[in-house]
N, CA, C and O atoms as a Tripos MOL2 file, in Angstrom:
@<TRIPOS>MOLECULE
protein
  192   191    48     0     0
PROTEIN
NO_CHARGES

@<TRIPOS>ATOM
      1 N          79.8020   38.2240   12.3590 N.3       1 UNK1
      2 CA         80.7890   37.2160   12.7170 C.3       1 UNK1
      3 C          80.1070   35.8620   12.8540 C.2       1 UNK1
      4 O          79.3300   35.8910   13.8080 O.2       1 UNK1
      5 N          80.1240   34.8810   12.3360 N.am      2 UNK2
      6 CA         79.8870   33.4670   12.6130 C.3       2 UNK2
      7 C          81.0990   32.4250   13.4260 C.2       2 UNK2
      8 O          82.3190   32.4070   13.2610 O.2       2 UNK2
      9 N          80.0340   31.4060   14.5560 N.am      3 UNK3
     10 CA         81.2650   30.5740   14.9230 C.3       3 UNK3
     11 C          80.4590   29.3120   14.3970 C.2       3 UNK3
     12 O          79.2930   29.0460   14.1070 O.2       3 UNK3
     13 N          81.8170   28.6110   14.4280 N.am      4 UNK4
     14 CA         81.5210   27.0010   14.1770 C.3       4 UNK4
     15 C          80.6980   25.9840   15.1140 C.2       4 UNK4
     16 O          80.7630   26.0500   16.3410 O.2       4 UNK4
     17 N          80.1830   25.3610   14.6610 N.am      5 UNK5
     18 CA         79.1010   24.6640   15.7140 C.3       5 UNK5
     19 C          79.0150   23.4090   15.3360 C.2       5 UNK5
     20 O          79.0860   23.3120   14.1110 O.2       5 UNK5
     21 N          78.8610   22.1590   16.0230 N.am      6 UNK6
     22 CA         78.6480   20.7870   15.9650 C.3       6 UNK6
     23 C          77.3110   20.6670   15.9180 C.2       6 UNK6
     24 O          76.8150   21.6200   16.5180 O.2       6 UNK6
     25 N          76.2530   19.7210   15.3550 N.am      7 UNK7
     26 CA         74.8730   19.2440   15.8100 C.3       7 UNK7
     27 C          74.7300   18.2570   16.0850 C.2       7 UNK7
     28 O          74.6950   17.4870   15.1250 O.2       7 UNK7
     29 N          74.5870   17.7310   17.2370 N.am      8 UNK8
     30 CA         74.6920   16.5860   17.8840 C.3       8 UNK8
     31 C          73.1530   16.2470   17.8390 C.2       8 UNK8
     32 O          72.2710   17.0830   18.0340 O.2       8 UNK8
     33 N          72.8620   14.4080   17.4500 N.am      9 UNK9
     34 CA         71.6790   14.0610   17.5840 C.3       9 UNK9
     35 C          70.6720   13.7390   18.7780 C.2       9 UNK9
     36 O          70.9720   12.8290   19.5510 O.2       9 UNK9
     37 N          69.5810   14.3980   18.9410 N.am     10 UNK10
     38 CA         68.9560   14.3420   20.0160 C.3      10 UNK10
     39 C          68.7650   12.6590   20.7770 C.2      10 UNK10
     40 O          69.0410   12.4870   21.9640 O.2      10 UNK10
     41 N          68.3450   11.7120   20.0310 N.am     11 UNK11
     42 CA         68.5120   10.4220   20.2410 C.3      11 UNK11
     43 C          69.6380    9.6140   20.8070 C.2      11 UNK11
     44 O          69.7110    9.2280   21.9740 O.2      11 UNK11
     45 N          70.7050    9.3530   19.6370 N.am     12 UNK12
     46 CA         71.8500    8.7420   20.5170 C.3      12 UNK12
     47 C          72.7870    9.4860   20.7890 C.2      12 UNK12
     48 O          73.7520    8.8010   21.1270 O.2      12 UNK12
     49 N          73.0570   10.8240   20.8220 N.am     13 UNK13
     50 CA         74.5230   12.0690   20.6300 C.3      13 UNK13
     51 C          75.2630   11.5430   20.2930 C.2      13 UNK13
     52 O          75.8290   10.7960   21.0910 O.2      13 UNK13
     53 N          75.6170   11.5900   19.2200 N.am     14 UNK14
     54 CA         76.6800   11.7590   17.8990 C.3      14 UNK14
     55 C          76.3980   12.6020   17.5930 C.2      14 UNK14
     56 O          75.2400   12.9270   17.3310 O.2      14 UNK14
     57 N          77.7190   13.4960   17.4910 N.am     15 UNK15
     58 CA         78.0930   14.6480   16.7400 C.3      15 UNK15
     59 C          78.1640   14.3670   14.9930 C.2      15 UNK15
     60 O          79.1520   14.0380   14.3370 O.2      15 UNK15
     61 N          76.6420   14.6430   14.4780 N.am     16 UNK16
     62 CA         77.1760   13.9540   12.9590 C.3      16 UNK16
     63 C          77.8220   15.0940   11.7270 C.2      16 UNK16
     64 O          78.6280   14.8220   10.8370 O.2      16 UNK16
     65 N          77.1170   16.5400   12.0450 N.am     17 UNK17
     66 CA         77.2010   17.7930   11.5400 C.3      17 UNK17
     67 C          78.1250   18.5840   12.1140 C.2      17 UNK17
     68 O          78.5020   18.4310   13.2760 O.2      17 UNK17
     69 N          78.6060   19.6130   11.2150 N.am     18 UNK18
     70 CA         79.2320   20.4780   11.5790 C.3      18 UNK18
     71 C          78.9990   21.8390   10.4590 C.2      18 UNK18
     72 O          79.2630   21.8020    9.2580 O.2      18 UNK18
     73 N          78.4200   23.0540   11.2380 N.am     19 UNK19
     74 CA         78.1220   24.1290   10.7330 C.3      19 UNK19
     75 C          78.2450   25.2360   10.9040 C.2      19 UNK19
     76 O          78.8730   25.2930   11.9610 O.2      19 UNK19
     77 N          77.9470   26.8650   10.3480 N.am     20 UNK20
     78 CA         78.4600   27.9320   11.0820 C.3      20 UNK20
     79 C          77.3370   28.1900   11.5070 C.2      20 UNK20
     80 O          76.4180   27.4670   11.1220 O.2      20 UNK20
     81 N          77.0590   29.2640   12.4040 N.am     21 UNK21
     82 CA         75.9260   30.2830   12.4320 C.3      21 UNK21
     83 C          76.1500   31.4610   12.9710 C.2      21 UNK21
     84 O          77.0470   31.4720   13.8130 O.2      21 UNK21
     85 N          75.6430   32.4070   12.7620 N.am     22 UNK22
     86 CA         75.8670   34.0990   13.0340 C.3      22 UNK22
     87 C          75.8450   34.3630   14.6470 C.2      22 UNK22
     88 O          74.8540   34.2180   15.3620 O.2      22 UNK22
     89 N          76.6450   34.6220   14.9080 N.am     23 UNK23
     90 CA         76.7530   35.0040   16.0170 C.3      23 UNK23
     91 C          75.8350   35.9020   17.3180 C.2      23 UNK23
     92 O          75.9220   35.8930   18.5460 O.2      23 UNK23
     93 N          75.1270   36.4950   16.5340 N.am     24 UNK24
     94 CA         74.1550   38.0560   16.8470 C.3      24 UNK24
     95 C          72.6930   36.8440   17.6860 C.2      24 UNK24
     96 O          71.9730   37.0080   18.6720 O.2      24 UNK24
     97 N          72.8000   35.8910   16.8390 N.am     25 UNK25
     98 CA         71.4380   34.6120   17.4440 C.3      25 UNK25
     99 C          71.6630   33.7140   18.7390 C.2      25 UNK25
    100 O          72.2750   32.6460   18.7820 O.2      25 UNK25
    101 N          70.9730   34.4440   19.8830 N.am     26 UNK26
    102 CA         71.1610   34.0210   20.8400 C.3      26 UNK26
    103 C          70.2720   32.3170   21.2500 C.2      26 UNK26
    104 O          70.6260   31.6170   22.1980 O.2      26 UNK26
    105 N          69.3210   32.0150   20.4620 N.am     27 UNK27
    106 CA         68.4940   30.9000   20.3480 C.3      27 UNK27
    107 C          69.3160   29.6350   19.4090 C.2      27 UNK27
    108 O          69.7490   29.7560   18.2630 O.2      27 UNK27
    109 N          69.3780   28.2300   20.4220 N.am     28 UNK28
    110 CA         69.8000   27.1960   19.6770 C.3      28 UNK28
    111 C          69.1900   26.6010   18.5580 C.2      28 UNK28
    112 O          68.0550   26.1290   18.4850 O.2      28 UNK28
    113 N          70.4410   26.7020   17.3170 N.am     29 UNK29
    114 CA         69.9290   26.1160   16.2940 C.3      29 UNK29
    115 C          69.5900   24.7940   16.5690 C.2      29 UNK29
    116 O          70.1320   24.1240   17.4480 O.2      29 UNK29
    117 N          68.4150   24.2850   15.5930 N.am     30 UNK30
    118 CA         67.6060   23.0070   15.8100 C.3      30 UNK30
    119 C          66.8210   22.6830   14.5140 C.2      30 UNK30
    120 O          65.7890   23.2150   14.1030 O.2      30 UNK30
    121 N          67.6710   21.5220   13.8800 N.am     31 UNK31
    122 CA         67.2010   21.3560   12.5040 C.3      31 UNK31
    123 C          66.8980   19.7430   12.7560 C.2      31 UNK31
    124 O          67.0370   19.0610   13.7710 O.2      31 UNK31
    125 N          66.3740   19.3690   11.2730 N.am     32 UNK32
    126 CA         65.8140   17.8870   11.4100 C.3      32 UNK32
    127 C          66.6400   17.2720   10.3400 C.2      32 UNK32
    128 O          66.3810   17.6510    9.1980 O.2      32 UNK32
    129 N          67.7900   16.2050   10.5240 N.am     33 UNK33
    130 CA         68.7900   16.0510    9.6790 C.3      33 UNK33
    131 C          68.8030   14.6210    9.8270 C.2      33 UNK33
    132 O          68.2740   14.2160   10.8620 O.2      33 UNK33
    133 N          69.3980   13.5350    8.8510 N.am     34 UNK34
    134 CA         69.3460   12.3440    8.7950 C.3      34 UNK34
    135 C          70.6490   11.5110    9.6520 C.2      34 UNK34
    136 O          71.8140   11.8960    9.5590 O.2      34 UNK34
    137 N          70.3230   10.5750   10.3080 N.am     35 UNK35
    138 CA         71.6660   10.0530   11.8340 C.3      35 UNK35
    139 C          71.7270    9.1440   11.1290 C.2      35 UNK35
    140 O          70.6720    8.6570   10.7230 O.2      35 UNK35
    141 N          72.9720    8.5960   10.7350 N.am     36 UNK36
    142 CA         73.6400    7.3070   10.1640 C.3      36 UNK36
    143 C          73.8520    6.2810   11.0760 C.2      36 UNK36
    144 O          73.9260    5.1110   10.7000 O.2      36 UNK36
    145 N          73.9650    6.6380   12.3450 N.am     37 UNK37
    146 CA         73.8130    5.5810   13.8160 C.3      37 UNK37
    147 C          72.5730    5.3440   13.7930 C.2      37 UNK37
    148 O          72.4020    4.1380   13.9660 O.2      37 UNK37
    149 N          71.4350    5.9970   13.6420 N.am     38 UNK38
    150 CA         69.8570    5.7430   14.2800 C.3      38 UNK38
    151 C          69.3540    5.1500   12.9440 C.2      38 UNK38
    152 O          68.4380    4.3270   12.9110 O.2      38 UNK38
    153 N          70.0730    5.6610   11.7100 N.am     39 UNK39
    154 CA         69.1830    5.2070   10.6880 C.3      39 UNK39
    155 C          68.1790    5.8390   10.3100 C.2      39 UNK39
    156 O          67.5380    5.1510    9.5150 O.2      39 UNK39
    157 N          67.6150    7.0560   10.5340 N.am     40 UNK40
    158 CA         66.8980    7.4700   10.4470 C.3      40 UNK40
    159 C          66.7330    9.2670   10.3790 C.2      40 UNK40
    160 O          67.8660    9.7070   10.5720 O.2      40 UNK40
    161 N          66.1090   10.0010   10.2520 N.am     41 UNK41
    162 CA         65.4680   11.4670   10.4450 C.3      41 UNK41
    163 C          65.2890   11.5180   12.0180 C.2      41 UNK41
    164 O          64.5640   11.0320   12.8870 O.2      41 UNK41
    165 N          66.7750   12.7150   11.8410 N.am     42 UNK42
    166 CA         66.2140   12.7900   14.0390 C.3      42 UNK42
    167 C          66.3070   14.4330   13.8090 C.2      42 UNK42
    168 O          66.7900   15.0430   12.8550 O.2      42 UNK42
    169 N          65.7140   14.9050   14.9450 N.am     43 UNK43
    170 CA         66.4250   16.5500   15.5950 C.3      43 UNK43
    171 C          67.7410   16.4430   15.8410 C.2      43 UNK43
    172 O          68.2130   15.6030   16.6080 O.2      43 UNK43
    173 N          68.5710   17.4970   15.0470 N.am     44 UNK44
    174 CA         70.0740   17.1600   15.9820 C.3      44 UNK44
    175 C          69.7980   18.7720   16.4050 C.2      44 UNK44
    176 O          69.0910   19.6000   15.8320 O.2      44 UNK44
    177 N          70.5500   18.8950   17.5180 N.am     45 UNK45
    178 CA         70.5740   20.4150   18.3010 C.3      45 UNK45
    179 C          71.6840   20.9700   18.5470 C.2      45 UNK45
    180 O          72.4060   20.0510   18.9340 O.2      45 UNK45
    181 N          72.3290   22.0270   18.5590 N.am     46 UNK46
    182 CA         73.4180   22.5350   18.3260 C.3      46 UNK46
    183 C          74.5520   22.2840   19.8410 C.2      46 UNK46
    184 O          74.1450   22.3390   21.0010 O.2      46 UNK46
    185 N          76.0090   22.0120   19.4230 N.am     47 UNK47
    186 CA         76.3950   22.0430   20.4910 C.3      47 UNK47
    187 C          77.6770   22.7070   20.2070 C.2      47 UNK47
    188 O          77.9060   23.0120   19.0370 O.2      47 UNK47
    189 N          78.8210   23.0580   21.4100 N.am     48 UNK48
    190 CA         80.0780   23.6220   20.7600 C.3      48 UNK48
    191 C          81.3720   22.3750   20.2350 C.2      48 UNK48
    192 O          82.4150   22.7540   19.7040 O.2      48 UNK48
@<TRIPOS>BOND
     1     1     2 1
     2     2     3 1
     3     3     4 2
     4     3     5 am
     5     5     6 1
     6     6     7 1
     7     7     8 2
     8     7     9 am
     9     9    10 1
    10    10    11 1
    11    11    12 2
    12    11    13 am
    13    13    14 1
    14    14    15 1
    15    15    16 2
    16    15    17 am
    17    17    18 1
    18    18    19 1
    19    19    20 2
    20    19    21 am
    21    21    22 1
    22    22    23 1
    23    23    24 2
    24    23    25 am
    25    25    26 1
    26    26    27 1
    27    27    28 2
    28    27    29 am
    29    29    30 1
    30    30    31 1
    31    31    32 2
    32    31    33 am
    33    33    34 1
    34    34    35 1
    35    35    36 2
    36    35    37 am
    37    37    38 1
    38    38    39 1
    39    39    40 2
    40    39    41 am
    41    41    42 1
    42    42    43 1
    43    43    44 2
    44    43    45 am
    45    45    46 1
    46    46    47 1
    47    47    48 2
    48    47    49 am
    49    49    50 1
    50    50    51 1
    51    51    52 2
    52    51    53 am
    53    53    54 1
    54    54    55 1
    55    55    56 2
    56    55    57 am
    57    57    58 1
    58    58    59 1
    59    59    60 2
    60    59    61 am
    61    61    62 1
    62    62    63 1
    63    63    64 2
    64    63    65 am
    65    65    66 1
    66    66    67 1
    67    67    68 2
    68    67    69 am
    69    69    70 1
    70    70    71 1
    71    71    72 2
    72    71    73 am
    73    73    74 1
    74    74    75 1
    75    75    76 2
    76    75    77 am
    77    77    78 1
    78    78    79 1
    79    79    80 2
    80    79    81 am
    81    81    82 1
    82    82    83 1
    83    83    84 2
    84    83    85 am
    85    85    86 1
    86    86    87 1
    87    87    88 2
    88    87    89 am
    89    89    90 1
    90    90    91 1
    91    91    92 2
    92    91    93 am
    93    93    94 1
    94    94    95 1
    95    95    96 2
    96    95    97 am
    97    97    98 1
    98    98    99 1
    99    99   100 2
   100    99   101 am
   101   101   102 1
   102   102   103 1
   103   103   104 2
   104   103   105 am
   105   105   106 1
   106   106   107 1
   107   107   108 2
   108   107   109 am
   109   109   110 1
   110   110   111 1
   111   111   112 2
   112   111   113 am
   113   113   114 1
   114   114   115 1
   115   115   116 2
   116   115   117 am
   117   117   118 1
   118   118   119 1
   119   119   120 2
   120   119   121 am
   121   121   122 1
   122   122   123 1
   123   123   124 2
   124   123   125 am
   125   125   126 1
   126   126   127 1
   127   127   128 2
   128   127   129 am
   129   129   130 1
   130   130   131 1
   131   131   132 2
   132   131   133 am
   133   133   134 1
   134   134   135 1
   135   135   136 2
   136   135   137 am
   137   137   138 1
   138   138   139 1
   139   139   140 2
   140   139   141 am
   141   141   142 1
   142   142   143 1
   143   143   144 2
   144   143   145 am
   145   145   146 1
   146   146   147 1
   147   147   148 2
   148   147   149 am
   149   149   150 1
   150   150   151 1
   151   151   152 2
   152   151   153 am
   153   153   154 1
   154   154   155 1
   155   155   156 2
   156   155   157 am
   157   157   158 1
   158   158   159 1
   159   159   160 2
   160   159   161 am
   161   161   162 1
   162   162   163 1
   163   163   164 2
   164   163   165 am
   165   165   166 1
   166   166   167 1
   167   167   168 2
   168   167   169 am
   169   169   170 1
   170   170   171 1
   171   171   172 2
   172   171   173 am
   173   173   174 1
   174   174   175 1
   175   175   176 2
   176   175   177 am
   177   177   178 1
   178   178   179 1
   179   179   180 2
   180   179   181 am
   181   181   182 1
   182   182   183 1
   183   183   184 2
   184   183   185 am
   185   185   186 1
   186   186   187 1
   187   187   188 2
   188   187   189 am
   189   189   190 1
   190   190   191 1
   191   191   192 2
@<TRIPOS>SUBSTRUCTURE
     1 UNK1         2 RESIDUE 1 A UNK
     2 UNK2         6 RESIDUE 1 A UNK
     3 UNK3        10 RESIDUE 1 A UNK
     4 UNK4        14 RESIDUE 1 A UNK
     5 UNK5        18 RESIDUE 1 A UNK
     6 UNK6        22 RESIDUE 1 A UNK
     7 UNK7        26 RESIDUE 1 A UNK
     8 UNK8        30 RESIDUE 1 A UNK
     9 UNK9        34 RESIDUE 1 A UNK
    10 UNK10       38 RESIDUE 1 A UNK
    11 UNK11       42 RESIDUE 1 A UNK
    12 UNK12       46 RESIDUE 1 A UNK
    13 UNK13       50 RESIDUE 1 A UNK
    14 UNK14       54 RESIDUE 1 A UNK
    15 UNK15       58 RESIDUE 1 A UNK
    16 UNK16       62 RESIDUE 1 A UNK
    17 UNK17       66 RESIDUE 1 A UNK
    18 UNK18       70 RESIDUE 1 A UNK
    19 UNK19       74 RESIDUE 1 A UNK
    20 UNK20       78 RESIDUE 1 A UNK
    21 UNK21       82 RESIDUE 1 A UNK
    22 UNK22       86 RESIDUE 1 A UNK
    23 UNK23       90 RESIDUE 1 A UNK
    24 UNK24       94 RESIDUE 1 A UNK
    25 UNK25       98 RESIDUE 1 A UNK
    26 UNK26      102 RESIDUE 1 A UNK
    27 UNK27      106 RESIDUE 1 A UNK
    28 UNK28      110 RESIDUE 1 A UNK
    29 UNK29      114 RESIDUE 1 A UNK
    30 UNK30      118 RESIDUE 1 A UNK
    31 UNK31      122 RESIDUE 1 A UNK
    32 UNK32      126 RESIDUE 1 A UNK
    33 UNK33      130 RESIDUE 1 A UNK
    34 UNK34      134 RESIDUE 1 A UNK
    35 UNK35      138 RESIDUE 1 A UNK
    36 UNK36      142 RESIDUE 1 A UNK
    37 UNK37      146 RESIDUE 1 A UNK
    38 UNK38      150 RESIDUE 1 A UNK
    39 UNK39      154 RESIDUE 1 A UNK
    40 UNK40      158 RESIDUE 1 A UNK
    41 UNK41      162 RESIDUE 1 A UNK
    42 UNK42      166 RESIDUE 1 A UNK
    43 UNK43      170 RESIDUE 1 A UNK
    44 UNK44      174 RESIDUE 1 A UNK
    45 UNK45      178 RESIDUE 1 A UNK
    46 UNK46      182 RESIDUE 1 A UNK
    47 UNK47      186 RESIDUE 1 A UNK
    48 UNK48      190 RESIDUE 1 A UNK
């Protein structure tokens, strides 16, 4: 089962992403994705 998930940027939080992930993974997803507010390559970290 997968739920839907937001990735909000670690820097300024904006929610810029939106993705699924499997449910069974109890550890927050944490990818390195590009922020159109910061301008730049940030960590965004998963939120609901």
């Amino acid at each position: 089962m997968t739920i839907k998930i937001a990735l909000k940027c670690s820097v300024c939080g904006h929610k810029n992403y939106y993705t699924e992930k499997n449910n069974t993974k109890k550890t927050k997803l944490s990818l390195r994705k590009y922020c159109p507010n910061c301008n730049k390559h940030t960590e965004h970290v998963e939120t609901k």
